[in-house]
C-alpha positions in Angstrom: -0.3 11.2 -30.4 1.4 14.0 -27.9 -1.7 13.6 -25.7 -1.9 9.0 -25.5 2.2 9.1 -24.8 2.0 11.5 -22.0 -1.2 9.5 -20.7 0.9 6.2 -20.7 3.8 6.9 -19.4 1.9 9.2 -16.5 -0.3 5.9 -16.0 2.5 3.5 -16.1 4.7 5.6 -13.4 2.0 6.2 -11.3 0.4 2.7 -11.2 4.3 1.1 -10.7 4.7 3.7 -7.5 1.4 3.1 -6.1 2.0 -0.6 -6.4 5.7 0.1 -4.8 4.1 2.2 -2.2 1.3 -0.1 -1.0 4.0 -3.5 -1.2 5.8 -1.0 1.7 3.1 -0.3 3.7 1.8 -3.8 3.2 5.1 -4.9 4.0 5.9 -3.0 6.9 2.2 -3.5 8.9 3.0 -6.9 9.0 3.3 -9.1 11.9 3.7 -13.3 11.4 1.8 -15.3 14.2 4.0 -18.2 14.8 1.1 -20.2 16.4 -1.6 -20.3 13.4 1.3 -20.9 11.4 2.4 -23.9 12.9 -1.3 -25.0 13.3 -2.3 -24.8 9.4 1.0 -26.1 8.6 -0.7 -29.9 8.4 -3.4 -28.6 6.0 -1.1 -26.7 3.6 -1.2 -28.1 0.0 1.4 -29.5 -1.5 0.8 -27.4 -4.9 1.3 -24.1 -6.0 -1.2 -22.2 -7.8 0.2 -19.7 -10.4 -1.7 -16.6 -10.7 -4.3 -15.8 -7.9 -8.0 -14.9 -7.7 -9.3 -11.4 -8.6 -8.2 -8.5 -6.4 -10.2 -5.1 -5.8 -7.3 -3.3 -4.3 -5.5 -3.7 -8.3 -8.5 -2.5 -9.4 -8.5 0.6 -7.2 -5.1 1.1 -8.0 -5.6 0.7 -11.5 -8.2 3.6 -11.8 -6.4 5.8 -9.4 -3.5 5.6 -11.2 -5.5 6.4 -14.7 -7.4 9.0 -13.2 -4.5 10.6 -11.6 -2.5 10.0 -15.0 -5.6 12.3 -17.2 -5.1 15.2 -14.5 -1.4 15.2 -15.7 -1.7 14.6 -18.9 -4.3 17.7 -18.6 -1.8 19.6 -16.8 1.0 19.1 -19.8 -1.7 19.9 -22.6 -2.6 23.4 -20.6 1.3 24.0 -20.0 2.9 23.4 -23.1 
């Protein structure tokens, strides 16, 4: 039980930091073009669509972040 509660918490931390840590980078490589905007700006729907398409880069972070979190959680079993 010692070993699955270091695993998730490990997981969830690490998964919510690399999420943080790309919405940054993401975030700060960023650059608006006015232009295209104002040109697609006629052919924008008027709907929203809730919940988007599938994404590889989630998936990438989802694995890194479990395989990083079973090198920890093999860390704490060898420590303590």
């Amino acid at each position: 039980m010692k070993k699955v509660l270091i695993f998730l918490i490990s997981f969830l931390v690490l998964y919510t930091v690399l999420q943080i840590g790309s919405g940054l980078i993401l975030t700060a490589l960023y650059t608006p073009d006015i232009e295209e905007a104002w040109e697609t700006s006629t052919v924008l729907s008027s709907e929203v669509s809730f919940g988007g398409g599938f994404s590889y880069f989630s998936l990438i972070f989802l694995l890194t972040a479990a395989l990083l979190a079973a090198f920890v959680s093999k860390f704490f079993q060898k420590k303590y």
